[in-house]
mmCIF file of the C-alpha atoms, coordinates in Angstrom:
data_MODEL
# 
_entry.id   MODEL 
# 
loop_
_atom_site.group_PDB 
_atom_site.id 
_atom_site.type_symbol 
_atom_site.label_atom_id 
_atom_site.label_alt_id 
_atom_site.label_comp_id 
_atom_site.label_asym_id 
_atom_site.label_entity_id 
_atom_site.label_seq_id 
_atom_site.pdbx_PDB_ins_code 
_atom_site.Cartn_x 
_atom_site.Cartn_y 
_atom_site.Cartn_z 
_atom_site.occupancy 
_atom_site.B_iso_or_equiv 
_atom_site.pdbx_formal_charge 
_atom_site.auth_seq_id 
_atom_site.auth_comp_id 
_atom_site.auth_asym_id 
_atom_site.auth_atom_id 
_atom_site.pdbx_PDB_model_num 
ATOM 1   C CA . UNK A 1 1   ? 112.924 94.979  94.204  1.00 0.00 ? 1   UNK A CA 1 
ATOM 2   C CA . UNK A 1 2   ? 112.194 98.392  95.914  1.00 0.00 ? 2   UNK A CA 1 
ATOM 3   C CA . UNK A 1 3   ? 110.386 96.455  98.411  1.00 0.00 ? 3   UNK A CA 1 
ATOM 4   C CA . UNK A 1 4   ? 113.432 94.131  99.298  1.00 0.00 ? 4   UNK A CA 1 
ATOM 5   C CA . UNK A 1 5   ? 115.906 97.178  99.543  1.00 0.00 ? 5   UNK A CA 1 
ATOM 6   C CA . UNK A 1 6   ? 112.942 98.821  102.168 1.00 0.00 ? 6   UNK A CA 1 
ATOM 7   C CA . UNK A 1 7   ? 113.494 95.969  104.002 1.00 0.00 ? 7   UNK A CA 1 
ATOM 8   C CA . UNK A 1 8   ? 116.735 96.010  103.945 1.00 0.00 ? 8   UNK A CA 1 
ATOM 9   C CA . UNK A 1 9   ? 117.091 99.450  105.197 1.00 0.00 ? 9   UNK A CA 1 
ATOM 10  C CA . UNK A 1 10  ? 113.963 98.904  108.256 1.00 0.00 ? 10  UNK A CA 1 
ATOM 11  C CA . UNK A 1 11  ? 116.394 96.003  109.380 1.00 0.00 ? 11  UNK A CA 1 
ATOM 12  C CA . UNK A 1 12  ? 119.823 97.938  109.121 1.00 0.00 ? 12  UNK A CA 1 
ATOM 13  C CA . UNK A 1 13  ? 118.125 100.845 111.313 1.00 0.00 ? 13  UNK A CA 1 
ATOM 14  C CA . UNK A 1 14  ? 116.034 99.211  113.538 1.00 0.00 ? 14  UNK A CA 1 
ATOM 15  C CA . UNK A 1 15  ? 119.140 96.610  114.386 1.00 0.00 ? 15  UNK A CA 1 
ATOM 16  C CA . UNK A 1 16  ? 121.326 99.782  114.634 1.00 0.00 ? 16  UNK A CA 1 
ATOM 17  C CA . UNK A 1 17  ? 119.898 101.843 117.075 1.00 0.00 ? 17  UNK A CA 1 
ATOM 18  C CA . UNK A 1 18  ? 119.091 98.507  119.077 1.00 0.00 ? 18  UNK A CA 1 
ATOM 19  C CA . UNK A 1 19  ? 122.573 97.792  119.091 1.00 0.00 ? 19  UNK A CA 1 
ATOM 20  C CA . UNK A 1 20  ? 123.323 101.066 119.867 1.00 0.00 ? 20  UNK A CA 1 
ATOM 21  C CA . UNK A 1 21  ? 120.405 101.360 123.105 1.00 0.00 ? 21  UNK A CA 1 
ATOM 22  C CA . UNK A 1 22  ? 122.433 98.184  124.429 1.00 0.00 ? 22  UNK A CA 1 
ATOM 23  C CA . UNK A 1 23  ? 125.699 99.857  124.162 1.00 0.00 ? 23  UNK A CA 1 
ATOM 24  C CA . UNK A 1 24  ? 124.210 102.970 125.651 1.00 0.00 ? 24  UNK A CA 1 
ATOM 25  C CA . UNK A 1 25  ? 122.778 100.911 128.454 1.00 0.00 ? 25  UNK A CA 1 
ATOM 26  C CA . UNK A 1 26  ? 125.313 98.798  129.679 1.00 0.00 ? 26  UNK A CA 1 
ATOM 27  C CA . UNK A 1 27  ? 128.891 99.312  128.171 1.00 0.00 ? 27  UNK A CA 1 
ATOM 28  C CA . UNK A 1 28  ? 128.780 103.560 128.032 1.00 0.00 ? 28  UNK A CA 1 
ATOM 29  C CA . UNK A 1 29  ? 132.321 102.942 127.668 1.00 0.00 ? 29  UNK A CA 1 
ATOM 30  C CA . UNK A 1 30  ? 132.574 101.354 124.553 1.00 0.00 ? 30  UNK A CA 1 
ATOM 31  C CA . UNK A 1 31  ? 130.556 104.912 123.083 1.00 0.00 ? 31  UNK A CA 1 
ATOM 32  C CA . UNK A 1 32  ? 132.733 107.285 124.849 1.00 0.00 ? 32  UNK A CA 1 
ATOM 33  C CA . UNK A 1 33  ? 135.515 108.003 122.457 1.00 0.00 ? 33  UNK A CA 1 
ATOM 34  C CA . UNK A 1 34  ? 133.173 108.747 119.601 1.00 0.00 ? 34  UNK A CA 1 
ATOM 35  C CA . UNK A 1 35  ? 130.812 110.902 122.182 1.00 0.00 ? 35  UNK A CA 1 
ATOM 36  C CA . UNK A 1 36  ? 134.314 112.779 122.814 1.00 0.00 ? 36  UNK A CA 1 
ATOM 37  C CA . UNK A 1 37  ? 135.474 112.810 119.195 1.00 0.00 ? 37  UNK A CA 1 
ATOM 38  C CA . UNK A 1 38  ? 132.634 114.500 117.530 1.00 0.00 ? 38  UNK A CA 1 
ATOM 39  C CA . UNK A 1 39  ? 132.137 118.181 118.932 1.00 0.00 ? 39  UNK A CA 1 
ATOM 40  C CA . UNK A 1 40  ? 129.948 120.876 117.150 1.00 0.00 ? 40  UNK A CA 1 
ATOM 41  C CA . UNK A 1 41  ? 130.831 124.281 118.301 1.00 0.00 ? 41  UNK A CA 1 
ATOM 42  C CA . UNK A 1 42  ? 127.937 126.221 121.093 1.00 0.00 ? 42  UNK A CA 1 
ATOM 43  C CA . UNK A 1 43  ? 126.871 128.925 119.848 1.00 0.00 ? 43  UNK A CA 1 
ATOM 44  C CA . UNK A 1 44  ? 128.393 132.172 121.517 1.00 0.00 ? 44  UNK A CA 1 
ATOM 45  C CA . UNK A 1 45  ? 126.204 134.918 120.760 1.00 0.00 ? 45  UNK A CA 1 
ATOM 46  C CA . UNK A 1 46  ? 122.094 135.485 121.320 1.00 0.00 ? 46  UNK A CA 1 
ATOM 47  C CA . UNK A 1 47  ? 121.705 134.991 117.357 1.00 0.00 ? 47  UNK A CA 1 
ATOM 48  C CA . UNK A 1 48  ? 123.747 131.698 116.445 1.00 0.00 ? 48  UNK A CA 1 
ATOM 49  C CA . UNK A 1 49  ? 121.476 130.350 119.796 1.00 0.00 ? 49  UNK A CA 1 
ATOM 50  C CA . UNK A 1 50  ? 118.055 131.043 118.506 1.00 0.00 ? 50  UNK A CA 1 
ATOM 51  C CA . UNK A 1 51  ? 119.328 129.760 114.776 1.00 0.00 ? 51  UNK A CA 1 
ATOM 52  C CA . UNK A 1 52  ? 120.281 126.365 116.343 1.00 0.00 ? 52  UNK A CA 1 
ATOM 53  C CA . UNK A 1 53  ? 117.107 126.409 118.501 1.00 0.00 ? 53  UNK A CA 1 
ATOM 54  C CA . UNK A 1 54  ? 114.606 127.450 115.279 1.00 0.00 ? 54  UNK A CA 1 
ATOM 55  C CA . UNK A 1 55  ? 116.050 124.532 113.401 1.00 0.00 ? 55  UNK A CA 1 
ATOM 56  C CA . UNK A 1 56  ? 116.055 122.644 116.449 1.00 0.00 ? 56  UNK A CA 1 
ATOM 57  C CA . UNK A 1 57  ? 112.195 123.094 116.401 1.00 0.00 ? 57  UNK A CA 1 
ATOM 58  C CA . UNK A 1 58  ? 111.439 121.028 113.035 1.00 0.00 ? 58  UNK A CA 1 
ATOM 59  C CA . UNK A 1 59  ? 111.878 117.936 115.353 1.00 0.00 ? 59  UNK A CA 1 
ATOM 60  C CA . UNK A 1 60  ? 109.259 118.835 117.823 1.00 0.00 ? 60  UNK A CA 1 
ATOM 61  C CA . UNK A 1 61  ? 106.300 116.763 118.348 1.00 0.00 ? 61  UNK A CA 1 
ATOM 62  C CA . UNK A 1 62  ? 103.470 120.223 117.631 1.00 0.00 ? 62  UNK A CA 1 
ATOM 63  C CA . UNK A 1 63  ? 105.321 120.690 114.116 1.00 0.00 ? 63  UNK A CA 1 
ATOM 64  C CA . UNK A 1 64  ? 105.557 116.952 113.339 1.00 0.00 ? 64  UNK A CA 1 
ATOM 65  C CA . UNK A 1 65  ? 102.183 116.164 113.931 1.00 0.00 ? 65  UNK A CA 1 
ATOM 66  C CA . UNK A 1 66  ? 100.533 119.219 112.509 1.00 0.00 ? 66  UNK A CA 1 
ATOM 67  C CA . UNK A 1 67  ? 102.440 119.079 109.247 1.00 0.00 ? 67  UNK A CA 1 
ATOM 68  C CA . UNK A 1 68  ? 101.473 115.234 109.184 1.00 0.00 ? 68  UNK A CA 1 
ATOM 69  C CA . UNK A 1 69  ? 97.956  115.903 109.760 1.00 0.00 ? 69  UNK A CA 1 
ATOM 70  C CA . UNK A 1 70  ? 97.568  118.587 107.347 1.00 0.00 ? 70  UNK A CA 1 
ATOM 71  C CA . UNK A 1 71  ? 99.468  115.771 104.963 1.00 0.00 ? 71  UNK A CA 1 
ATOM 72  C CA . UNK A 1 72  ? 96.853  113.298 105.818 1.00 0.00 ? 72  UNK A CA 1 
ATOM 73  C CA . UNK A 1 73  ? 94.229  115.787 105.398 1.00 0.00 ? 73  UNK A CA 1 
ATOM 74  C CA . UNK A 1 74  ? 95.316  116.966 101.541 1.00 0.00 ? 74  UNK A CA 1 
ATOM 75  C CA . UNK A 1 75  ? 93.444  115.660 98.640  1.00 0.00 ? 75  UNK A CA 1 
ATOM 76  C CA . UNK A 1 76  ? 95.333  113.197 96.081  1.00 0.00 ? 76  UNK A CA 1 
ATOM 77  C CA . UNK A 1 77  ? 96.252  114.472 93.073  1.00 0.00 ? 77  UNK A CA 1 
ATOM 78  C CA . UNK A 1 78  ? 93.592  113.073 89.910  1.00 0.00 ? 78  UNK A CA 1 
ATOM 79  C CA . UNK A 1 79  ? 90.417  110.961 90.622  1.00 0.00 ? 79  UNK A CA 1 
ATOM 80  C CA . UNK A 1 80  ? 92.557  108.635 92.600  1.00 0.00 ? 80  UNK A CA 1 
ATOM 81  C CA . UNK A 1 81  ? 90.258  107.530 95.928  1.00 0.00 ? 81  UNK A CA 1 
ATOM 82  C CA . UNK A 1 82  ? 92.135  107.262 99.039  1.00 0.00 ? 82  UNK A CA 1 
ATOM 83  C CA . UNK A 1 83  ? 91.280  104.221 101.630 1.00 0.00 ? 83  UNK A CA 1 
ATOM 84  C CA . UNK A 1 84  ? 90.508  105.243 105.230 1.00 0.00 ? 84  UNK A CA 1 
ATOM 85  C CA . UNK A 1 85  ? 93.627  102.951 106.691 1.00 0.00 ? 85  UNK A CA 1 
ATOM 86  C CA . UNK A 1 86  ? 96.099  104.046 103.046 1.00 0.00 ? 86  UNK A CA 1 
ATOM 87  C CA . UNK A 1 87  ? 94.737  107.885 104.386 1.00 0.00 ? 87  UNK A CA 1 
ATOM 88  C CA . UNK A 1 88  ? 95.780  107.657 107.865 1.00 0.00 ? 88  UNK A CA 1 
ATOM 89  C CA . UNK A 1 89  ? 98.810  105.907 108.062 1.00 0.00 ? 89  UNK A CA 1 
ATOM 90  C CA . UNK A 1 90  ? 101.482 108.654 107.748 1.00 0.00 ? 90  UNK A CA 1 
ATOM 91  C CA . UNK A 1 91  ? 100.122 110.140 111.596 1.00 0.00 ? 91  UNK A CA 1 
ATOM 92  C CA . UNK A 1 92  ? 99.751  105.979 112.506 1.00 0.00 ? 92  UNK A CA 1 
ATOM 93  C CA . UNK A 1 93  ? 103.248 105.330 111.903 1.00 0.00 ? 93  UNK A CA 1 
ATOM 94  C CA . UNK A 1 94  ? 104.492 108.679 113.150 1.00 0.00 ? 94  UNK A CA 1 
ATOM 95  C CA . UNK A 1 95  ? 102.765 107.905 116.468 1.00 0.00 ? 95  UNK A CA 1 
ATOM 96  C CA . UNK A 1 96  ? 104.147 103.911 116.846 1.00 0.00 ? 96  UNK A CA 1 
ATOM 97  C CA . UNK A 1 97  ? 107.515 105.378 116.031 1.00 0.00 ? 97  UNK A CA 1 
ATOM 98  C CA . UNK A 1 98  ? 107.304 107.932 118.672 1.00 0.00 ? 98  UNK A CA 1 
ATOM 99  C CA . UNK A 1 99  ? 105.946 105.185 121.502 1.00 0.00 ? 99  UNK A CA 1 
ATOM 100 C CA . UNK A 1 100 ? 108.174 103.054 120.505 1.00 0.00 ? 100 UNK A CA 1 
ATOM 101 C CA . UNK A 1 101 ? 111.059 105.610 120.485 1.00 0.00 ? 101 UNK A CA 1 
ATOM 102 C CA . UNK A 1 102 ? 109.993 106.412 124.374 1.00 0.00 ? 102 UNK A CA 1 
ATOM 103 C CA . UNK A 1 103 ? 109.568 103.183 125.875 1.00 0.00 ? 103 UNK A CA 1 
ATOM 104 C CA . UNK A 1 104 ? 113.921 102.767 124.128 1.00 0.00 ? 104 UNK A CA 1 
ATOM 105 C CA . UNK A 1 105 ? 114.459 105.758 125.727 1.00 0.00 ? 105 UNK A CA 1 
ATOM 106 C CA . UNK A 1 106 ? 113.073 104.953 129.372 1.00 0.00 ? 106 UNK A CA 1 
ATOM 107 C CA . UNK A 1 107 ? 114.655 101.472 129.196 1.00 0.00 ? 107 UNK A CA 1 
ATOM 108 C CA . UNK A 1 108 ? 117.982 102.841 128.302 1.00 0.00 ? 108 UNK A CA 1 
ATOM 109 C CA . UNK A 1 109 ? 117.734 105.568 130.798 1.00 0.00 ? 109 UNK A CA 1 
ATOM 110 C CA . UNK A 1 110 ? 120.792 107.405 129.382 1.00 0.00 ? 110 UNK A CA 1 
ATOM 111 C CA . UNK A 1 111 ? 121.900 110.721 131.550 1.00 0.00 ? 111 UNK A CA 1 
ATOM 112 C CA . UNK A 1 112 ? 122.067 114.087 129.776 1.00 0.00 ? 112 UNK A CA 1 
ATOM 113 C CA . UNK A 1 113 ? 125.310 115.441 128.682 1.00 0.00 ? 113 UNK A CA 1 
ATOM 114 C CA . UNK A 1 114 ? 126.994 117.645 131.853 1.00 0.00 ? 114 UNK A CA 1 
ATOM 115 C CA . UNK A 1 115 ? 125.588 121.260 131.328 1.00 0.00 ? 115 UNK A CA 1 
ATOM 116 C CA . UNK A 1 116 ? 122.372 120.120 129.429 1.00 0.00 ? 116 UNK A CA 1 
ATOM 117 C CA . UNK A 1 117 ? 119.340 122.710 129.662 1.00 0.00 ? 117 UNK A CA 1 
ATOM 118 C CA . UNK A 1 118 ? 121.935 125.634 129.094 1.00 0.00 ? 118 UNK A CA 1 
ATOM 119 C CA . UNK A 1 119 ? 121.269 126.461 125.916 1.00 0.00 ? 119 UNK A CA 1 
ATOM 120 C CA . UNK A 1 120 ? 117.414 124.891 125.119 1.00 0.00 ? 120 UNK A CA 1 
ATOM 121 C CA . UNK A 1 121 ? 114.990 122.743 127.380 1.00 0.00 ? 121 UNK A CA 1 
ATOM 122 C CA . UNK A 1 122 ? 114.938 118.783 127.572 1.00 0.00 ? 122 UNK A CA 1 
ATOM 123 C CA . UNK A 1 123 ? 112.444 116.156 128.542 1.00 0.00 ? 123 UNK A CA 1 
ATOM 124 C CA . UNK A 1 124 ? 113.496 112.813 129.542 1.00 0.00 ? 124 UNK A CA 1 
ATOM 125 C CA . UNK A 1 125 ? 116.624 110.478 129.109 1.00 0.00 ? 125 UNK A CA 1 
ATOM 126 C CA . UNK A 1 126 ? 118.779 111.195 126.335 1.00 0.00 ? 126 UNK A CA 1 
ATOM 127 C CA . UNK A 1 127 ? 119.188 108.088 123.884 1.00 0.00 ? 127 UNK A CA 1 
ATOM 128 C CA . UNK A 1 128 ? 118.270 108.041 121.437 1.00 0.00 ? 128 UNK A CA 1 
ATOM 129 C CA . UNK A 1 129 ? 117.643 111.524 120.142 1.00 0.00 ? 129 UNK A CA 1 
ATOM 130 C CA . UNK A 1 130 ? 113.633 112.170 120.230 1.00 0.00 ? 130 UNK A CA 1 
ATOM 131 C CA . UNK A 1 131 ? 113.863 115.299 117.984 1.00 0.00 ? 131 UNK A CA 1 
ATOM 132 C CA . UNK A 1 132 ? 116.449 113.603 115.374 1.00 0.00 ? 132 UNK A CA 1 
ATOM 133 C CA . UNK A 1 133 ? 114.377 111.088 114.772 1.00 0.00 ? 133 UNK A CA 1 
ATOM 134 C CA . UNK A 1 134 ? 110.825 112.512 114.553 1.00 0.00 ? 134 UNK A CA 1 
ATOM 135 C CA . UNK A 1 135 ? 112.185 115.204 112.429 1.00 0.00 ? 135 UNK A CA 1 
ATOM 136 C CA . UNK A 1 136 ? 113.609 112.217 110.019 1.00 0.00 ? 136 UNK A CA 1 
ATOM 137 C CA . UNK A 1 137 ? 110.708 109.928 110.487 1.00 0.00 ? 137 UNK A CA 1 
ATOM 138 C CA . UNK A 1 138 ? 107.912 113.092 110.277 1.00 0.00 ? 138 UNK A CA 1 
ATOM 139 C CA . UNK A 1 139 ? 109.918 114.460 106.619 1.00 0.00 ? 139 UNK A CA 1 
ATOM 140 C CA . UNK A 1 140 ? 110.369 111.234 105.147 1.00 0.00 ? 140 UNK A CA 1 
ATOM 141 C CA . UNK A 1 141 ? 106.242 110.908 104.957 1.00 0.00 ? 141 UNK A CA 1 
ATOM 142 C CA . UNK A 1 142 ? 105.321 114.351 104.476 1.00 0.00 ? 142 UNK A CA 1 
ATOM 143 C CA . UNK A 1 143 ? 107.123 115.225 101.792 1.00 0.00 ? 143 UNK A CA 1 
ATOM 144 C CA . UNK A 1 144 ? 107.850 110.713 100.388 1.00 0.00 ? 144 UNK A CA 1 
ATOM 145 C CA . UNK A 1 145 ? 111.787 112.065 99.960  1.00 0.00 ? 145 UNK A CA 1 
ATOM 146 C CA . UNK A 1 146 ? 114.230 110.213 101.619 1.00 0.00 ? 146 UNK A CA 1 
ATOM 147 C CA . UNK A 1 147 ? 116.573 112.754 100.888 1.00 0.00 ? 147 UNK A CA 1 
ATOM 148 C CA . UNK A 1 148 ? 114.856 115.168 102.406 1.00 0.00 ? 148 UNK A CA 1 
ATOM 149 C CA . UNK A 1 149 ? 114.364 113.464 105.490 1.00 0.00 ? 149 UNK A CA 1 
ATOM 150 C CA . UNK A 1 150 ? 117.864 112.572 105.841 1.00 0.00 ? 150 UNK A CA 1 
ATOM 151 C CA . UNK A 1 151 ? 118.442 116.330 105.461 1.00 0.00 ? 151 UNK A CA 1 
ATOM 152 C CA . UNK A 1 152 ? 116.328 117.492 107.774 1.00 0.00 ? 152 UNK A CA 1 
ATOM 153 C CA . UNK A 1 153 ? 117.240 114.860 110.461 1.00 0.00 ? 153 UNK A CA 1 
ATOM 154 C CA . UNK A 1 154 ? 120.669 115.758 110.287 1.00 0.00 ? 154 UNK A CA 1 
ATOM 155 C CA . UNK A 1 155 ? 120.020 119.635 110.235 1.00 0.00 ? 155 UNK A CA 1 
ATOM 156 C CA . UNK A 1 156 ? 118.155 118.961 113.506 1.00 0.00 ? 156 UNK A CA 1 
ATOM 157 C CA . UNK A 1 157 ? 120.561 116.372 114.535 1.00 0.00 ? 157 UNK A CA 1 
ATOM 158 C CA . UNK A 1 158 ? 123.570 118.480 114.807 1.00 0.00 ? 158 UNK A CA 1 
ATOM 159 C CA . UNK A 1 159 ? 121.577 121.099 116.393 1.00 0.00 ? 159 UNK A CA 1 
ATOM 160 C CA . UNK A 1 160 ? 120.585 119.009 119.394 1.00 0.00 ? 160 UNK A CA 1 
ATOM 161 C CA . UNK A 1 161 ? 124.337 118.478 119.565 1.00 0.00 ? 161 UNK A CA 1 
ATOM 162 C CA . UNK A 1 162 ? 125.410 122.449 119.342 1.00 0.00 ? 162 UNK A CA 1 
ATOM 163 C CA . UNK A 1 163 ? 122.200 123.302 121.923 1.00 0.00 ? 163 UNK A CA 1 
ATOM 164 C CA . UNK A 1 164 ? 124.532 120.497 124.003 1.00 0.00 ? 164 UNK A CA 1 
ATOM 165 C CA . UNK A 1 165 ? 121.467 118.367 124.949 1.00 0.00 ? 165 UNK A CA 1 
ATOM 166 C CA . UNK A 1 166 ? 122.591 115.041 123.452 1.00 0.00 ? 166 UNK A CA 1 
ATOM 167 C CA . UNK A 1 167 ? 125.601 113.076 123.181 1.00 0.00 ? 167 UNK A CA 1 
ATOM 168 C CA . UNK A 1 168 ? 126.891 112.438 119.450 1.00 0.00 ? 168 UNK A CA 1 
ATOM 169 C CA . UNK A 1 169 ? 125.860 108.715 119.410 1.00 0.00 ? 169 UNK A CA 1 
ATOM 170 C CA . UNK A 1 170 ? 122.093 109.887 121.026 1.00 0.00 ? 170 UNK A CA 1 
ATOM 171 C CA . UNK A 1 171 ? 122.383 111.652 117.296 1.00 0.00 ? 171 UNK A CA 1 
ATOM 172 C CA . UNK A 1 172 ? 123.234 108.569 115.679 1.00 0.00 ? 172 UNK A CA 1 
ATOM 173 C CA . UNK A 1 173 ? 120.564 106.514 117.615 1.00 0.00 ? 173 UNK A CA 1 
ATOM 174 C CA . UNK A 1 174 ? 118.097 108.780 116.421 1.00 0.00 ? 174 UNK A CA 1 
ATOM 175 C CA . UNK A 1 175 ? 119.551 108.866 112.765 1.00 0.00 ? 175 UNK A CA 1 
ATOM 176 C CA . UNK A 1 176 ? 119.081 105.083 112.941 1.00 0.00 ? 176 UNK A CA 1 
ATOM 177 C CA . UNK A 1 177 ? 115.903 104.703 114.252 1.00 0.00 ? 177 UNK A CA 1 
ATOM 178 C CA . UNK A 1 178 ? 113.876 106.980 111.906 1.00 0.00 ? 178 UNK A CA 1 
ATOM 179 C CA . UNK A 1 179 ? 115.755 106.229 109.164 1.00 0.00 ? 179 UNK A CA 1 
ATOM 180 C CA . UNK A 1 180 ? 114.468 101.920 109.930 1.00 0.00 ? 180 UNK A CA 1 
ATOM 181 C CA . UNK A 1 181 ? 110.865 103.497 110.839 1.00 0.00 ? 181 UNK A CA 1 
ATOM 182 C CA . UNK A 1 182 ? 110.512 105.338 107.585 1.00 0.00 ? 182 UNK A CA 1 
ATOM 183 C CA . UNK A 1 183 ? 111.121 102.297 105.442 1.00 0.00 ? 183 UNK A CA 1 
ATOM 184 C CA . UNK A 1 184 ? 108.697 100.544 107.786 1.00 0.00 ? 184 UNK A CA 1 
ATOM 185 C CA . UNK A 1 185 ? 106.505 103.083 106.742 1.00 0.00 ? 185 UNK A CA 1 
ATOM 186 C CA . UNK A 1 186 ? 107.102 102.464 103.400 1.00 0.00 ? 186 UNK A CA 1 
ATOM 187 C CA . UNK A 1 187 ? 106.539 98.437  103.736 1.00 0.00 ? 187 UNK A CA 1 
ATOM 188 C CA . UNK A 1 188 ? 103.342 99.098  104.696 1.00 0.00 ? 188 UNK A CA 1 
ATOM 189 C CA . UNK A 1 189 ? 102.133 101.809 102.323 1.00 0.00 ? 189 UNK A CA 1 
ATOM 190 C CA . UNK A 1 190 ? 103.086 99.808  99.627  1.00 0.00 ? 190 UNK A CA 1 
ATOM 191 C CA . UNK A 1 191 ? 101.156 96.918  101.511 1.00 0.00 ? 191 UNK A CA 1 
ATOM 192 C CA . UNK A 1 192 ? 98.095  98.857  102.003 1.00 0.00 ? 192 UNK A CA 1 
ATOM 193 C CA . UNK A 1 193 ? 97.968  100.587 98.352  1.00 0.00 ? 193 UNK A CA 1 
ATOM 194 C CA . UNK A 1 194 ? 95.121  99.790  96.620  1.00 0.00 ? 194 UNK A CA 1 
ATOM 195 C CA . UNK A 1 195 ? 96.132  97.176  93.074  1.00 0.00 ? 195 UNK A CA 1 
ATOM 196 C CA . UNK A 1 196 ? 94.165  99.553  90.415  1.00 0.00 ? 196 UNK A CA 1 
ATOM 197 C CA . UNK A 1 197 ? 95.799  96.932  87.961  1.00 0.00 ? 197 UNK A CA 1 
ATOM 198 C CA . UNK A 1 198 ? 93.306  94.346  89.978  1.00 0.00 ? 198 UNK A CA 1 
ATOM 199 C CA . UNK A 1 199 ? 90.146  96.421  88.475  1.00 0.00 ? 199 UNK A CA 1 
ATOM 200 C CA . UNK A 1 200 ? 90.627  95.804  85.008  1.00 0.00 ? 200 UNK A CA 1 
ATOM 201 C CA . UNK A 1 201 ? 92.093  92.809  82.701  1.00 0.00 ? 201 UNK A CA 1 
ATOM 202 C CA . UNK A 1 202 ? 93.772  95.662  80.747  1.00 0.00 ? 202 UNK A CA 1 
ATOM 203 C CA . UNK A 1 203 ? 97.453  96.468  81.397  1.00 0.00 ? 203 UNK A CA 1 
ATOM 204 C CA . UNK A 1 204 ? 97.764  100.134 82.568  1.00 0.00 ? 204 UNK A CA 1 
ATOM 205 C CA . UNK A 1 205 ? 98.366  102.945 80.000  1.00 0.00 ? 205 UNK A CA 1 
ATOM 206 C CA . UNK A 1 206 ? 96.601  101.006 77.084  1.00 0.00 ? 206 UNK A CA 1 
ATOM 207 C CA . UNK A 1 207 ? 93.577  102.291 75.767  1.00 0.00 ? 207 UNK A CA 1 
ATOM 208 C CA . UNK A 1 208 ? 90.257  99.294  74.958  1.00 0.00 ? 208 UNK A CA 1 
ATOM 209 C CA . UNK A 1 209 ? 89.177  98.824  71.770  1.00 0.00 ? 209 UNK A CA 1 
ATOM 210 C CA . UNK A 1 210 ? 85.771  97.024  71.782  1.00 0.00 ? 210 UNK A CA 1 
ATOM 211 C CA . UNK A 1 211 ? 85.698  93.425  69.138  1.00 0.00 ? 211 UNK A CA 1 
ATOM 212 C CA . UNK A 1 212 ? 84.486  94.565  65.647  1.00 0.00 ? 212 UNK A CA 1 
ATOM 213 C CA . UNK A 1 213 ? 81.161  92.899  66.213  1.00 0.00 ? 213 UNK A CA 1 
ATOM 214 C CA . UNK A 1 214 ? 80.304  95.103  68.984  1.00 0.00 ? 214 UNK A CA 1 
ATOM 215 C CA . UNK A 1 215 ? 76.646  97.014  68.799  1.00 0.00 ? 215 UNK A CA 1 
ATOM 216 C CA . UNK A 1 216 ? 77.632  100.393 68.570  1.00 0.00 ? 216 UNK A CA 1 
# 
């Protein structure tokens, strides 16, 4: 069962923010009265900028990858034995997400909102939101919390939208894409993950009692 509902929820975020690249690409018109709808205040003073910009920061790539490495890199909790490909697969995913996260980007090719760069720096097109969805996606398998990750991408979501670098549905994009990428992620742990069941005829928590005519 929680395999179907991962599923469930790759397809529903995957098929959004595709959905969403097409709409972005081609029919900008359609997305316009939501991108004009949803407005989070700029920040007017020195302090409220470097607050958005310093939570704004949990979606770059150096904190990402550094907190996924050092995830990767931690010892499992017990005796439990962690395969090479199981180890590794938190920074594998987090890497195919963020490829394939640029090559949407450059084919959608979506222009900055007017005044972008004012308040914090930008690299390349703007759908769907690079540092909503890494800081979702990078979360999610650090910490194995969905809720947590859905935290944390909005935090950074709505900061990329007060810093005025990204257009509301860039947000959403972003929400979307990490949010299908995680439970990719979570497909294939739960592929990957070793059967300790497998090892022994004896169901798990049950202790063996050798036959009474055993040579002791």
């Amino acid at each position: 069962m929680p395999e179907e509902t991962s599923w469930g929820r790759a397809a529903i975020g995957l098929a959004g923010a595709a959905l969403l690249s097409v709409a972005a690409a081609r029919h900008e018109k359609v997305l316009a009265p939501l991108d004009r709808g949803i407005r989070v205040p700029a920040p007017h003073t020195e302090l409220s900028q470097r607050a958005w910009q310093a939570v704004t920061v949990l979606g770059s790539r150096p904190v990402a990858y550094t907190a996924t490495v050092a995830r990767c890199l931690r010892r499992p909790e017990g005796r439990t034995r962690r395969s090479v490909v199981d180890r590794w697969l938190p920074l594998a995913f987090l890497a195919a997400g963020d490829v394939t996260r640029t090559a949407m980007c450059r084919a959608v090719g979506r222009q900055r909102p007017p005044g972008a760069g004012r308040f914090a720096s930008f690299h390349g097109a703007s759908y769907p939101s690079r540092h909503t969805a890494t800081a979702l996606l990078a979360t999610g398998l650090v910490t194995g919390s969905r809720t947590a990750a859905h935290g944390v991408g909005c935090a950074v979501g709505l900061s990329r939208l007060a810093l005025r670098v990204h257009w509301p549905t860039d947000v959403l994009g972003g929400l979307l894409f990490g949010y299908g990428w995680l439970a990719a992620a979570r497909i294939a742990r739960t592929a990957t993950a070793p059967d300790l069941t497998a090892r022994s005829p004896h169901p798990p928590g049950t202790r063996h009692r050798p036959p009474a005519d055993a040579v002791r």
